[in-house]
N, C-alpha and C positions, 0 to 999 in steps of 0.2 A: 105505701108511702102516703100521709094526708096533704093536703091541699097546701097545709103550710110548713111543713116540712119540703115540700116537693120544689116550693117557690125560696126556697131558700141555696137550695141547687142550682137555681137557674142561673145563669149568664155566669158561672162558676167560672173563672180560668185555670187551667190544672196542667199541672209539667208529666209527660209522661216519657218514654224511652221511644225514641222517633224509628220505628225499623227501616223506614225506606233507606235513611243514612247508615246506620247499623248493616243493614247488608249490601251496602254499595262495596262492590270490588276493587278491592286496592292490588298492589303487588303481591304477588304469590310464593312460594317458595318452586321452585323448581328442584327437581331431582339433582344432584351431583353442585347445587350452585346454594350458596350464602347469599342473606342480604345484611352488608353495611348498618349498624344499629344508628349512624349518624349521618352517611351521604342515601342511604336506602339504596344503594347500586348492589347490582347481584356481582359476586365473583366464585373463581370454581376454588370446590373441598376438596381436601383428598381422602379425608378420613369422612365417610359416610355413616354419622351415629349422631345421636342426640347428646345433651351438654354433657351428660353422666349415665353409665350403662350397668345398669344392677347387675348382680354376679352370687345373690345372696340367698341362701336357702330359704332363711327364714320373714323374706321381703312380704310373703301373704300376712303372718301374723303382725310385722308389722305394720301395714298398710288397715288391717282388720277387713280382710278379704278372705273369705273360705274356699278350700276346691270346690269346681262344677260351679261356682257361681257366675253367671254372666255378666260383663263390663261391657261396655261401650267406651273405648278410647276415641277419643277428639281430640283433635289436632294432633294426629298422629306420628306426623312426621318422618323420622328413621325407623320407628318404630322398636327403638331399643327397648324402654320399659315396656310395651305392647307387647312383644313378642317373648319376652323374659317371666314377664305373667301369666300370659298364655301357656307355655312350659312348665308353668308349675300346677299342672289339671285343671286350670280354670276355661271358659268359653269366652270370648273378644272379637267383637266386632272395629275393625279396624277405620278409622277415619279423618276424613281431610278437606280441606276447602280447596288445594290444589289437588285435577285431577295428574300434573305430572308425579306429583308423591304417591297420589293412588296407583299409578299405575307400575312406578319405580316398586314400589312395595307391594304389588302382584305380583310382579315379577319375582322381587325377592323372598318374600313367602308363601310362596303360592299357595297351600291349600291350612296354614297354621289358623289361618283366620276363617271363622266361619262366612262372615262377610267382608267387601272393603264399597265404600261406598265416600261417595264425592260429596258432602254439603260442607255449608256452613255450620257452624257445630250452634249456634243460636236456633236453631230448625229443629234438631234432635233431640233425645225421642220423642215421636210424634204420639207412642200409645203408651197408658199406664202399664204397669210392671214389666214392659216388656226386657226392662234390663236389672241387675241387682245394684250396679255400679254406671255411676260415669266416672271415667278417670282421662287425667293431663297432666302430663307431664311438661310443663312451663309452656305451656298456651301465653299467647301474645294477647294482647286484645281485652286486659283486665280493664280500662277503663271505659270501653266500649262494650262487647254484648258478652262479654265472659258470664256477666251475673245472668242473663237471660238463660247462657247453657245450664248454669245450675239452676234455675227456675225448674229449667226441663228435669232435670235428676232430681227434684222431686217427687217427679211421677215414675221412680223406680221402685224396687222393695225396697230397698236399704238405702239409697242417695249419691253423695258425690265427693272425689276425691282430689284434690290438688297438691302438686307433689312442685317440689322446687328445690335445686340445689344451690348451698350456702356456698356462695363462693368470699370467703374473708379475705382471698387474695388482691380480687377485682371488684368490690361488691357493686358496683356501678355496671356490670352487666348485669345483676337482676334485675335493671330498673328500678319498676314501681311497684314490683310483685311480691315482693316480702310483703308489704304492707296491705296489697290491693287483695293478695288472695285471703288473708283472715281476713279483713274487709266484707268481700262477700258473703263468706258465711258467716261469719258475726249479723249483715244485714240482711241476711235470707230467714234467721234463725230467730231474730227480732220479729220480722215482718210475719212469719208463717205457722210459729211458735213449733218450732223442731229444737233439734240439738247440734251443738257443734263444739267441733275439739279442733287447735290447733295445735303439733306438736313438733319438737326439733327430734329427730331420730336420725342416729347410727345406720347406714347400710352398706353393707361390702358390696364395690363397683370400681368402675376405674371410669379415669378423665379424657377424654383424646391424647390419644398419643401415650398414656402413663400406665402406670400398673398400680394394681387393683390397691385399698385400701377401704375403710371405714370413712367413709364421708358421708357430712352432716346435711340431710338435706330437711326441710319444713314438710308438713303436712295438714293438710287441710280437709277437714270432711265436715258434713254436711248430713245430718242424719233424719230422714222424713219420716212422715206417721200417716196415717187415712187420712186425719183432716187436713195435714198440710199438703197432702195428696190431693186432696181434693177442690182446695184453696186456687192450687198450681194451675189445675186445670181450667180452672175459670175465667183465673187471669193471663192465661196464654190462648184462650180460645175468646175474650173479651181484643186482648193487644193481637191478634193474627184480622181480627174484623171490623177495629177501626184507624189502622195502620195508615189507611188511606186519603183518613178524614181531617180534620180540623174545628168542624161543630157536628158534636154526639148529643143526640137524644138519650136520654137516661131512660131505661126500662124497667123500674125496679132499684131497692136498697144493696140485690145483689150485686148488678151491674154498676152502681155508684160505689161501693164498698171495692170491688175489683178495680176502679180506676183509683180510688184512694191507695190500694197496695201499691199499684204500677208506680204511681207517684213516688210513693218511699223507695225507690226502688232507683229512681234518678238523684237522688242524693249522690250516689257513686257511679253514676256517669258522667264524664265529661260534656259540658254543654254542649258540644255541637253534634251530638247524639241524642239528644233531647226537643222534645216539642213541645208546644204550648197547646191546649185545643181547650173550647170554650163548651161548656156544658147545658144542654138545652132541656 
C-alpha cells in the first residue's frame, strides 16, 4: 500500500457486523417447550418435531446431497430433517445453541449422529473442508448472524443449504425468511464470487399432527470454490480479531479489502447487530 493510497484509509469510518451483539444470548428453546412468535413466552408441545418432517426417498437428490457426504446441521432443533438425512447414508453432525436440545436430542438419538455439540451456529466450522454441507432447516436468526453461519460454509467442499417450508396457509409464520434466506445467498454469492440456486421443490413429509403429502418447501444453496474458500477465511479470522475493537489499524490491502467484504455483508443485517469502527 503507498503512502497515498494508505492516507486515504485513514480515519475511514466502516459498518461492519458487531459479534459481541451477534452472540449475545437471547431465549432458547428448551426441549418439550415452544416459544410464542409474538409474546416470546415458552409453552409445552406435545408433538416434538420440527415445522415439517421429510418422509422422501428421494430428499438427497433433491437437496443435491450425495451418500457418505458429511453436513453439519445448525440449529438443529428436533432434528426431524437431521435425522431423516442421516438415514439416508450420509454422516451429520448434529447442532444447537441450546444445550437443553442437545441433550433432549442425545438422548433421543443417541449414536445416529456422529457428533452433537452446543454452539452458536455463527462460530461453525471453525476448520476448512471439514464438512461437505451446512444445512437448516428454518434457522431463526436470518437477519442477525444467519449470514455469518454461511460465511462459515464457505469453508466446506461444497457449501450451504437452507431449507424452508411454504406455508400458503399461514405465510406470516415464515416471517422474514422467504426473502431473508435467498437474500443471503444471493449476497454471499455477490460478495465472494460463488454460485447459488434458490428453488421451490416438492418433498413428501407430513405437518404436525397431518399425514404425509407432497409439500412445497424453498431451497437455498450456496456453492463455494478455493478462492471463495479462501476469501472466507480471511474475513472470519479478520471479524474473530477485531470484534473487540472500534479503531483498527490497517495491515495491508489484504486486511483493508477483508473489512470492505464484512461491510457488504451488513447490508443484510439489521442495525442493531452492526458496528461502526474507524480505520487507522
Amino acid at each position: 500500500m503507498s503512502p497515498k493510497e494508505y492516507e486515504k484509509k485513514r480515519n475511514l469510518k466502516i459498518k461492519i457486523p458487531n459479534m459481541r451483539e451477534i452472540l449475545k444470548p437471547e431465549a432458547s428453546h428448551k426441549a418439550g417447550y415452544g416459544i410464542d412468535t409474538y409474546t416470546q413466552k415458552f409453552h409445552k408441545q406435545s408433538i416434538l418435531e420440527q415445522g415439517s418432517t421429510p418422509e422422501d426417498k428421494n430428499l438427497l437428490k433433491k437437496l443435491g446431497i450425495k451418500k457418505n457426504e458429511k453436513i453439519l446441521a445448525i440449529a438443529g432443533y428436533y432434528a426431524s430433517w437431521a435425522s431423516f438425512i442421516r438415514k439416508l447414508e450420509t454422516i451429520v453432525d448434529y447442532s444447537d445453541i441450546s444445550s437443553s436440545m442437545v441433550r433432549w436430542a442425545k438422548n433421543r438419538y443417541k449414536r445416529l449422529f456422529k457428533k452433537y455439540i452446543t454452539s452458536n451456529y455463527e462460530l461453525i466450522p471453525k476448520k476448512e473442508k471439514e464438512y461437505d454441507w451446512t444445512f437448516t432447516f428454518e434457522a431463526c436468526g436470518g437477519k442477525r448472524g444467519l449470514c455469518i453461519a454461511y460465511l462459515h460454509s464457505l469453508l466446506n467442499n461444497k457449501g450451504g443449504i437452507l431449507v424452508l417450508l411454504i406455508r400458503k396457509d399461514k405465510p406470516e409464520k415464515m416471517g422474514s425468511k422467504f426473502k431473508q434466506y435467498s437474500l443471503i445467498v444471493k449476497t454471499l454469492s455477490r460478495i465472494y464470487g460463488c454460485k447459488y440456486f434458490v428453488r421451490i421443490k416438492k418433498i413428501k413429509g407430513h405437518r404436525k399432527g397431518r399425514g404425509y403429502s407432497f409439500l412445497e418447501h424453498q431451497i437455498c444453496k450456496i456453492i463455494t470454490n478455493n478462492k471463495a474458500r479462501q476469501l472466507a477465511k480471511k474475513d472470519l479470522d479478520i471479524l474473530e480479531s477485531i470484534q473487540n475493537k472500534n479503531i483498527i489499524k490497517i495491515k495491508g490491502d489484504e486486511m483493508f479489502n477483508s473489512i470492505k467484504r464484512l461491510n457488504k455483508l451488513t447490508k443484510i443485517i439489521e442495525e442493531r447487530f452492526v458496528k461502526e469502527v474507524e480505520l487507522k
